[in-house]
C-alpha positions as CSV (number, residue, x, y, z in Angstrom):
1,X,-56.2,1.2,9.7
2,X,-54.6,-1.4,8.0
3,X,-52.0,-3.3,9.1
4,X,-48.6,-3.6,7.2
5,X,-48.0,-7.1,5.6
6,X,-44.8,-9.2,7.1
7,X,-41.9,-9.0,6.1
8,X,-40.9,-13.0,4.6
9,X,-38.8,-14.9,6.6
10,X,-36.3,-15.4,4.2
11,X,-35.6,-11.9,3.5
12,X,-35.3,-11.0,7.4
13,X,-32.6,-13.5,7.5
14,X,-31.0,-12.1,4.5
15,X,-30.9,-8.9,6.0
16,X,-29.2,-10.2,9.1
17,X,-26.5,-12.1,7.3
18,X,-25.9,-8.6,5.1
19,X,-25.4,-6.4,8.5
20,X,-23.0,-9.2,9.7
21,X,-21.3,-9.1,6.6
22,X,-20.8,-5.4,7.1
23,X,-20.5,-5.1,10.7
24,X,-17.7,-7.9,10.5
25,X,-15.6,-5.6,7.0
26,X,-16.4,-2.1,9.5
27,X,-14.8,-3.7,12.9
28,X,-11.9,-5.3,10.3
29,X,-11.3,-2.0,9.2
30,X,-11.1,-0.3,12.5
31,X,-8.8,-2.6,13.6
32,X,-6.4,-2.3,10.8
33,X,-6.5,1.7,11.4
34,X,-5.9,1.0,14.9
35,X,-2.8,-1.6,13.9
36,X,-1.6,1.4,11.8
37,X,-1.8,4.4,13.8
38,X,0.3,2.1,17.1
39,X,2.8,1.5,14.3
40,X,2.7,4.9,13.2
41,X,2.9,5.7,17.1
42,X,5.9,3.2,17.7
43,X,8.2,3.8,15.0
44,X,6.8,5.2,11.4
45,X,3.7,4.5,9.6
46,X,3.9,1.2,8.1
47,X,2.9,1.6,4.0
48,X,4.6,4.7,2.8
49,X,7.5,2.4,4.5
50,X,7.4,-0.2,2.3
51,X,6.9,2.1,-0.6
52,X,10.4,4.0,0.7
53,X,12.4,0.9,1.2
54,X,11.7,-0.4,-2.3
55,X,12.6,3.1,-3.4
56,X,15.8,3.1,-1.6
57,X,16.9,-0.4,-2.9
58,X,16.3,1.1,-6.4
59,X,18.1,4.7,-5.5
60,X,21.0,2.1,-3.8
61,X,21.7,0.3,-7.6
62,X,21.3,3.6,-9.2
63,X,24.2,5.4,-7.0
64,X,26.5,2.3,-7.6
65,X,26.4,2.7,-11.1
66,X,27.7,6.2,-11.4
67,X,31.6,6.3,-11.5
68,X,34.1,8.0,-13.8
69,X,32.5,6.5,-16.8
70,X,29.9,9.5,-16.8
71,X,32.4,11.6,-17.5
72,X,33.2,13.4,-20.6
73,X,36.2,13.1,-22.3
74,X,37.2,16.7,-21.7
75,X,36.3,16.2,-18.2
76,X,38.7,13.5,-17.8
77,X,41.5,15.2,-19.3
78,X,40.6,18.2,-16.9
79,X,40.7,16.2,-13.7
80,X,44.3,14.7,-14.7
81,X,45.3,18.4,-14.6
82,X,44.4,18.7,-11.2
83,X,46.9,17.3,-8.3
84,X,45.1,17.8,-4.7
85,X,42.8,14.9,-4.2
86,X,40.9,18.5,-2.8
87,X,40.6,19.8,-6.0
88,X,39.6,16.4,-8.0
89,X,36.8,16.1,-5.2
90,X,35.9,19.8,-6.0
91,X,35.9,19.2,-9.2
92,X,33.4,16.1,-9.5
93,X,31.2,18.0,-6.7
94,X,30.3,20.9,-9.7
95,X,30.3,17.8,-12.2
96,X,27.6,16.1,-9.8
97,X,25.6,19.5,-9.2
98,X,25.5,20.6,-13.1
99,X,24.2,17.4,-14.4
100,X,21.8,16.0,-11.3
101,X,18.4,16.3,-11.7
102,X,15.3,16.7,-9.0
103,X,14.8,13.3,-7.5
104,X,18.4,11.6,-8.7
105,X,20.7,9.7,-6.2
106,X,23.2,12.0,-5.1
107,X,24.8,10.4,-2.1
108,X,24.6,8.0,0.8
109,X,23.9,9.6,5.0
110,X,25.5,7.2,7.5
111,X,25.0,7.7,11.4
112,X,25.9,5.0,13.8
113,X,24.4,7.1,17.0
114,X,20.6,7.2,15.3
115,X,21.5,3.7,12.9
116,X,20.3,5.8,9.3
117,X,22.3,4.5,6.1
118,X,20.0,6.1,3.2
119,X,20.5,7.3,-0.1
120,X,20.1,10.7,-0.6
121,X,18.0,12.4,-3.7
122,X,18.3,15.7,-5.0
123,X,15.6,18.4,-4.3
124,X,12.9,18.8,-0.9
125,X,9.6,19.1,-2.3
126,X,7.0,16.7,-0.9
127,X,7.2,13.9,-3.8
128,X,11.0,14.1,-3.9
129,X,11.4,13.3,0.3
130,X,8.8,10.2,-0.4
131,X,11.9,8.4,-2.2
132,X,14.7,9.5,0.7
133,X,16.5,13.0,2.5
134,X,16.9,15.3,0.2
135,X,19.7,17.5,-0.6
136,X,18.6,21.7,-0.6
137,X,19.5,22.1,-4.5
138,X,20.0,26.1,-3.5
139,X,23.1,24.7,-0.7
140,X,26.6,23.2,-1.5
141,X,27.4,19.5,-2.7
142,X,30.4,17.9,0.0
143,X,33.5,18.8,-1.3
144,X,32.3,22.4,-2.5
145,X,32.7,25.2,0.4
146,X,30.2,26.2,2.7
147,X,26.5,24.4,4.0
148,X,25.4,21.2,2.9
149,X,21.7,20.9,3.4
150,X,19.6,17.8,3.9
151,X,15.5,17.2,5.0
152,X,14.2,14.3,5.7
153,X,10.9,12.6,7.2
154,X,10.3,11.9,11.0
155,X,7.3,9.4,10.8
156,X,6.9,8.3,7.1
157,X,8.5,7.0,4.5
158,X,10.7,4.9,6.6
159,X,10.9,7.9,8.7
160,X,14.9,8.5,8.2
161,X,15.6,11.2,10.8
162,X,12.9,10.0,13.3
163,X,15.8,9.9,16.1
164,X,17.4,13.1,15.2
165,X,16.7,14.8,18.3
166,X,19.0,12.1,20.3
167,X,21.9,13.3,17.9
168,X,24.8,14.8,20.5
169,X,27.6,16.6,19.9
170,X,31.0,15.0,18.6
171,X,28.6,12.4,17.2
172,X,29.8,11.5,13.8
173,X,27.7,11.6,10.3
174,X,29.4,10.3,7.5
175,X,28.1,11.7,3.6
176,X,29.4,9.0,1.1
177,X,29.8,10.7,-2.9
178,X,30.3,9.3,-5.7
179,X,33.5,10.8,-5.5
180,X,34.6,11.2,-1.3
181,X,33.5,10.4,1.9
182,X,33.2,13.5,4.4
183,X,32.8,13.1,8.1
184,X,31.1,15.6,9.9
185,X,31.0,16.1,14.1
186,X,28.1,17.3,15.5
187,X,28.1,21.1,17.1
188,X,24.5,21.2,18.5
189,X,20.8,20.8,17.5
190,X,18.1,23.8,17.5
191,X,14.4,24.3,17.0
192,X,12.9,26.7,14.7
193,X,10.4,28.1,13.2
194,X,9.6,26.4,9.8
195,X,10.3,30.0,8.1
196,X,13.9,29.8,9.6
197,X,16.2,29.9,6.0
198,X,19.4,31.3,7.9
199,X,20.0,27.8,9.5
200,X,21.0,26.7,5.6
201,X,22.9,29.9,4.7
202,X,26.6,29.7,4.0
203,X,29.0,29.8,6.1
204,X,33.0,30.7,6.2
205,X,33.7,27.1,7.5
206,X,32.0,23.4,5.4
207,X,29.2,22.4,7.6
208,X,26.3,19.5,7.4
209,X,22.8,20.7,8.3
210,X,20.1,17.7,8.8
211,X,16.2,19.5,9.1
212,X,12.8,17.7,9.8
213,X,9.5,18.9,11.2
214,X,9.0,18.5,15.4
215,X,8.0,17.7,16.8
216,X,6.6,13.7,16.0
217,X,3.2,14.2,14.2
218,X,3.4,17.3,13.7
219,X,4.9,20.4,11.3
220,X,4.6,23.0,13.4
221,X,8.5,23.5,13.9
222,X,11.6,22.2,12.7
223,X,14.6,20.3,14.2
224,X,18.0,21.3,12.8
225,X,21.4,19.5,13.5
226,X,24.2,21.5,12.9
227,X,27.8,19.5,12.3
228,X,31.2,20.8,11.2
229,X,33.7,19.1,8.5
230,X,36.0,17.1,10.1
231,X,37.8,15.0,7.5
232,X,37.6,14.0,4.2
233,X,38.2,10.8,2.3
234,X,38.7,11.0,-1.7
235,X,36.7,7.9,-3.8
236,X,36.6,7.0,-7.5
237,X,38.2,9.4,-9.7
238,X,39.3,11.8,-7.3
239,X,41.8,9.5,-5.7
240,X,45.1,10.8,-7.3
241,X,46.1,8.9,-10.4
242,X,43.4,6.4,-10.3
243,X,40.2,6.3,-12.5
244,X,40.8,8.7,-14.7
């Protein structure tokens, strides 16, 4: 039987500095998975983070620039006919919904009890909730009757309604429109199936509803905030006699 032939020095040592080289990338690369998933773990996961805050910043700039000036003509001398600061707001609300498209800046979510001040985008489907909360197209703008509607994500993409669940009642939310400023109070906060639609149907009174998947880490369910309209502040053009 012959024996097999050595293998050269040189290329044993080769060898060994090629499995150090990948041994040293592989433990790198567990310990950057490991870095993310505690961050992930602690408060949201750290990249689609990133990604949402410069979103926001860009959504923020966007929201500041829209004002009377997108108005038509006709539409201006509409809203001078109107003398509640009610009605103006009403009246910019169906402006707002007609011309908005999926993934636009519609408002701004404040909450001092779970520190959120985001700008919310039009629309729900997954790409459209990577920039922000989004607004349920199929429920009302504030300042239109009935349920406003918002989702947003727990543990990505900044992970905006991450504390919802510590949300109690008579907490305030604040919803800040190009064209008013509601307040809502909290009422109470539910979990449902994901399948649940009543908890964005209409109701006979204005209402906020904030959704997101529970628990953490998981889609299984959904958390829902309900909060009533408490008060109402008119902005921009719907402040009686001023911007239009």
């Amino acid at each position: 039987m012959t024996a097999e032939p050595p293998v050269p020095e040189r290329h044993t040592g080769v060898m060994r500095r090629v499995l150090r080289a990948v041994s040293t990338v592989l433990i790198a690369a567990g310990a950057l998975l490991i870095l993310d998933a505690g961050a992930t773990v602690a408060w949201q996961e750290p990249v689609s983070a990133v990604y949402a805050k410069i979103t926001q910043d860009r959504l923020g700039s966007e929201l500041d620039r829209i004002s009377v000036a997108d108005l038509s003509a006709a539409q201006r001398d509409a809203l001078r006919t109107l003398r509640t600061e009610q009605r103006r707001m009403a009246f910019l609300a169906r402006a707002l919904r007609r011309d908005v498209q999926e993934g636009d800046p519609v408002g701004r979510i404040r909450s001092k009890r779970i520190g959120i001040d985001y700008v919310v985008v039009e629309g729900t489907d997954p790409a459209t909730l990577r920039k922000g909360p989004g607004h349920y197209t199929q429920t009302s703008l504030p300042g239109l009757s009935g349920t406003v509607a918002i989702a947003g994500h727990r543990t990505t993409y900044a992970a905006p309604f991450r504390e919802l669940d510590t949300l109690r009642p008579r907490d305030r939310i604040t919803v800040e429109m190009p064209y008013g400023t509601f307040t809502y109070a909290v009422q109470r906060t539910k979990i449902v199936s994901p399948k649940a639609l009543w908890v964005i149907r209409r109701q006979s009174y204005d209402r906020l509803v904030l959704t997101a998947c529970h628990p953490l880490y998981s889609a299984a369910r959904r958390i829902v905030v309900f909060a009533r309209l408490v008060g109402s502040t008119p902005r921009g053009a719907a402040v009686v006699d001023g911007g239009a």
